[in-house]
Backbone bond lengths (Angstrom), bond angles and torsions (degrees), N, CA, C in turn:
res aa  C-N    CA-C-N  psi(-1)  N-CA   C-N-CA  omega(-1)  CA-C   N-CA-C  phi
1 X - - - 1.449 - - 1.530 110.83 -
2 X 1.685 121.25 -51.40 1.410 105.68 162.90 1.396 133.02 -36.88
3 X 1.460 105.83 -61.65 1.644 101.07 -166.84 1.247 98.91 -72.89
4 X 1.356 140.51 10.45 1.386 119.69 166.77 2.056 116.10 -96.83
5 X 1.352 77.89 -28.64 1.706 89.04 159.29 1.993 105.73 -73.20
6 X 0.772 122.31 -43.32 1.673 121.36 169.07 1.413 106.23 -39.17
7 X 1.788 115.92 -76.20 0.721 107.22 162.40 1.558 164.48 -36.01
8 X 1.152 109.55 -20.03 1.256 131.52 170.91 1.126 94.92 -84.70
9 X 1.508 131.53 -81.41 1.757 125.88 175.01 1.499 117.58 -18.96
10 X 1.156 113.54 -38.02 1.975 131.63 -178.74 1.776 88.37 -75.89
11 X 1.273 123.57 -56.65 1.570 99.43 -164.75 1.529 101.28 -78.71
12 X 0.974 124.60 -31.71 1.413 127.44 -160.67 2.113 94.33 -62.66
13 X 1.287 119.77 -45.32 1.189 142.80 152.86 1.742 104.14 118.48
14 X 1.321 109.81 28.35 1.588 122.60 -177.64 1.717 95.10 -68.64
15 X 1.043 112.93 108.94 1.771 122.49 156.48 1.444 103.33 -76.73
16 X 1.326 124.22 -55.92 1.726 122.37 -177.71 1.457 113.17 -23.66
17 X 1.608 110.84 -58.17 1.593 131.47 -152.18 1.788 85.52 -81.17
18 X 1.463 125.48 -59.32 1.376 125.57 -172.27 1.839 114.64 -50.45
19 X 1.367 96.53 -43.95 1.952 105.88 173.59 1.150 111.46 -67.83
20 X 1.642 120.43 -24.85 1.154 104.92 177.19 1.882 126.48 -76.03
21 X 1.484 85.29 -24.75 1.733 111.41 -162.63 1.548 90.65 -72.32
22 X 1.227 131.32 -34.32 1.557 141.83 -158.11 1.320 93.15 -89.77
23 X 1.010 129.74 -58.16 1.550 126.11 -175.09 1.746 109.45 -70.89
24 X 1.253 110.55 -25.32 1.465 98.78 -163.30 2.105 95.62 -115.87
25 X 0.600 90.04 -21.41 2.134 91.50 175.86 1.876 94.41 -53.31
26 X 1.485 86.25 136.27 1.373 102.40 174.04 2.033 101.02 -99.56
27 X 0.980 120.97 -56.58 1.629 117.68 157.46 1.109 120.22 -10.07
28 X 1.172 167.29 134.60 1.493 161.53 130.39 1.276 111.96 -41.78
29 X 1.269 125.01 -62.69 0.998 143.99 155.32 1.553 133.18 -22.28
30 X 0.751 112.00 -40.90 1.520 138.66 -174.46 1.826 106.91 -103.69
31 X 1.498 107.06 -43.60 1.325 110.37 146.60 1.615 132.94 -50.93
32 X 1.463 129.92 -73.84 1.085 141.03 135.14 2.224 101.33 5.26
33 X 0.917 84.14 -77.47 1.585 79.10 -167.77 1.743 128.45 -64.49
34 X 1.678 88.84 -27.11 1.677 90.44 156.54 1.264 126.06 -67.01
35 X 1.346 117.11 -21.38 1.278 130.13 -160.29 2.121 103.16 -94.29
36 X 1.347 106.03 -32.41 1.142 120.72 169.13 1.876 107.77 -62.88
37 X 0.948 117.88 -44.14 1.404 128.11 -156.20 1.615 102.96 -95.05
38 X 1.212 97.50 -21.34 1.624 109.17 171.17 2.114 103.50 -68.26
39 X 1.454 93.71 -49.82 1.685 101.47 -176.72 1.178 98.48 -56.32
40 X 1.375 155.96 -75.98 1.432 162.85 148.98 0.923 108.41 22.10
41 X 1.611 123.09 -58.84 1.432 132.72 -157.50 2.498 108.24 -97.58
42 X 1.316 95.79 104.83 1.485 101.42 -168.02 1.569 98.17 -70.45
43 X 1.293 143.98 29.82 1.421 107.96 168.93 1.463 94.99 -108.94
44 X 1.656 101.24 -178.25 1.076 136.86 -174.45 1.674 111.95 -38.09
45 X 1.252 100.27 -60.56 1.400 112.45 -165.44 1.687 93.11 -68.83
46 X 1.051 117.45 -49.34 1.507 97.61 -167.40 1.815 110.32 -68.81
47 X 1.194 115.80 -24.18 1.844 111.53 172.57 1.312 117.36 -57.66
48 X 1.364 104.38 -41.55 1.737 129.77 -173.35 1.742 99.32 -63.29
49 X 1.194 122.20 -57.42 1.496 142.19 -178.36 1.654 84.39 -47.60
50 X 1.585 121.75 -87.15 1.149 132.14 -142.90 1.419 97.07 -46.20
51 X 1.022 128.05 -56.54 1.927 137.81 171.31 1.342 113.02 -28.21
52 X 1.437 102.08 -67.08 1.174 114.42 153.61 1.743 138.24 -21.67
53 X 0.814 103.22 -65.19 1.658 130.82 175.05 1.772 98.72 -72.54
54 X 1.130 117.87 -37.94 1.819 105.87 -172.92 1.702 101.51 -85.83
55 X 1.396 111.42 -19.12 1.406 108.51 -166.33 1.941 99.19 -98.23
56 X 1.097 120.02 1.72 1.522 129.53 149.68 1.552 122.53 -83.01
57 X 1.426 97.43 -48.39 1.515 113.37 -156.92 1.595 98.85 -49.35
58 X 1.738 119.69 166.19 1.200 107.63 -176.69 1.812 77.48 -149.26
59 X 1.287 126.61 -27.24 1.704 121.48 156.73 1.033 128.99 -44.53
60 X 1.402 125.61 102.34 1.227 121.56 -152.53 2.261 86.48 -81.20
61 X 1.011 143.67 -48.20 1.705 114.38 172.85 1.180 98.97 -64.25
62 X 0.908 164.17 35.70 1.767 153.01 135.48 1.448 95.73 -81.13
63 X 1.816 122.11 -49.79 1.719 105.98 178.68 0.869 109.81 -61.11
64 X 1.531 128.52 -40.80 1.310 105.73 -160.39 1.719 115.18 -92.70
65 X 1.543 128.53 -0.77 1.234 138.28 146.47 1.176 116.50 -53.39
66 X 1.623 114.23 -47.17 1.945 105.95 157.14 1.614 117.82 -48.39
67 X 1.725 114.65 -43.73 1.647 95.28 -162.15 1.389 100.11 -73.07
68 X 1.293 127.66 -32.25 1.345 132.44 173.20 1.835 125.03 -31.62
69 X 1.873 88.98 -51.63 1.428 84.06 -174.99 1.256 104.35 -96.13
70 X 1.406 148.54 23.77 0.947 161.00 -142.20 1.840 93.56 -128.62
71 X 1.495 105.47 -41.35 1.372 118.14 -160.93 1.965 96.40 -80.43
72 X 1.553 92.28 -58.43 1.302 110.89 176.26 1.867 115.95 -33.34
73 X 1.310 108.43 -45.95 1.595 134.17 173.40 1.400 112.83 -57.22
74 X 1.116 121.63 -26.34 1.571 140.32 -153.80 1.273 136.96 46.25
75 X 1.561 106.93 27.12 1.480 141.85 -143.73 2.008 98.38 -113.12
76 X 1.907 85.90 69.08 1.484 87.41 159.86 1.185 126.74 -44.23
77 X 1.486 111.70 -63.02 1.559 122.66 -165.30 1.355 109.61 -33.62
78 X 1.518 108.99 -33.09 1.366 104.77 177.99 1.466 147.02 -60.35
79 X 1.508 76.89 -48.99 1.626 114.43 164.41 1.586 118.78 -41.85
80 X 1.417 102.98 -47.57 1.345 119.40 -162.21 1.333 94.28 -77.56
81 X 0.929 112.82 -68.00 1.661 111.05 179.98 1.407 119.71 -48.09
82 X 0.960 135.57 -11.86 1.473 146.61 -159.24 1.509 99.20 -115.04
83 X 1.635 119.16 -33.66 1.773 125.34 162.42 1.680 110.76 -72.17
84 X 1.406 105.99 -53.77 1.843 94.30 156.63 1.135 125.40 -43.51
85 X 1.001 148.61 -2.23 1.317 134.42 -149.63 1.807 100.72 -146.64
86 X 1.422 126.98 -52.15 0.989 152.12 -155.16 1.626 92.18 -57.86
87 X 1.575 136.53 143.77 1.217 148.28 173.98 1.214 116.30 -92.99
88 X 1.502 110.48 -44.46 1.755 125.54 -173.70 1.047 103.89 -78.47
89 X 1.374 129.40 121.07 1.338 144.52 -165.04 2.127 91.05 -73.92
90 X 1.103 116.62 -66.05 1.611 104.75 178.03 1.242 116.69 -40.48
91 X 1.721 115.34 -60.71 1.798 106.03 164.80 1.471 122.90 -14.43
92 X 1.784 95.33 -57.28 1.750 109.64 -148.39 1.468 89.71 -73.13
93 X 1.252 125.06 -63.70 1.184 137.56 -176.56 1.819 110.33 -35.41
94 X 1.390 112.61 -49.30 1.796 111.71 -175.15 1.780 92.06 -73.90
95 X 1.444 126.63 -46.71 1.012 101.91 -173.90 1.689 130.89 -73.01
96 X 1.317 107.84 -10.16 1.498 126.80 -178.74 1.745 92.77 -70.69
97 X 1.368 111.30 -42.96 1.598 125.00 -156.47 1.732 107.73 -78.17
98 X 1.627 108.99 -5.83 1.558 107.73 -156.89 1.792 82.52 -107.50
C-alpha cells in the first residue's frame, strides 16, 4: 500500500511528500524507493531534498540509493559535492565513479 501511495506522489510529481517519506520511513525498503522516485523527478526541490537526505542518512543502501538517484537526475554538481565531503572511501569512490 505504501509504494503505491509513493507512487502516486512520483506521478503527481510532489518531491515535498517523497523527501518527506525518505527521511521519515522506518522500512528501508520503502525508503529506498522514495528516494528512487525522488531521482526521477528533475526539479529543484527534489535535488536539494536528495542532498539533504544523504547528508542525514546513516544507511549506508539509502547512500548509495541517493548517489543513484542523484546519477539518474544527471545532477553532477551533486555528486561532486557529496565526493568532497564523503569519508568512506567506497561512498567517495561510487560517487566520484557516477
Amino acid at each position: 500500500m505504501k509504494k503505491a501511495i509513493l507512487q502516486a506522489f512520483f506521478l503527481s510529481g510532489d518531491a515535498k511528500f517523497l523527501a518527506e517519506a525518505a527521511q521519515g520511513e522506518k522500512d528501508p525498503e520503502i525508503r529506498r524507493s522514495a528516494i528512487r522516485n525522488l531521482g526521477l523527478i528533475g526539479s529543484e526541490e527534489a535535488r536539494q531534498a536528495l542532498l539533504a537526505i544523504y547528508a542525514k542518512e546513516t544507511d549506508r543502501d539509502s547512500k548509495e540509493a541517493v548517489l543513484n538517484a542523484l546519477f539518474i537526475q544527471g545532477n553532477a554538481h551533486g555528486l561532486v559535492t557529496i565526493a568532497r565531503s564523503e569519508k568512506d572511501p567506497e561512498l567517495k569512490k561510487m560517487a566520484v565513479s557516477k
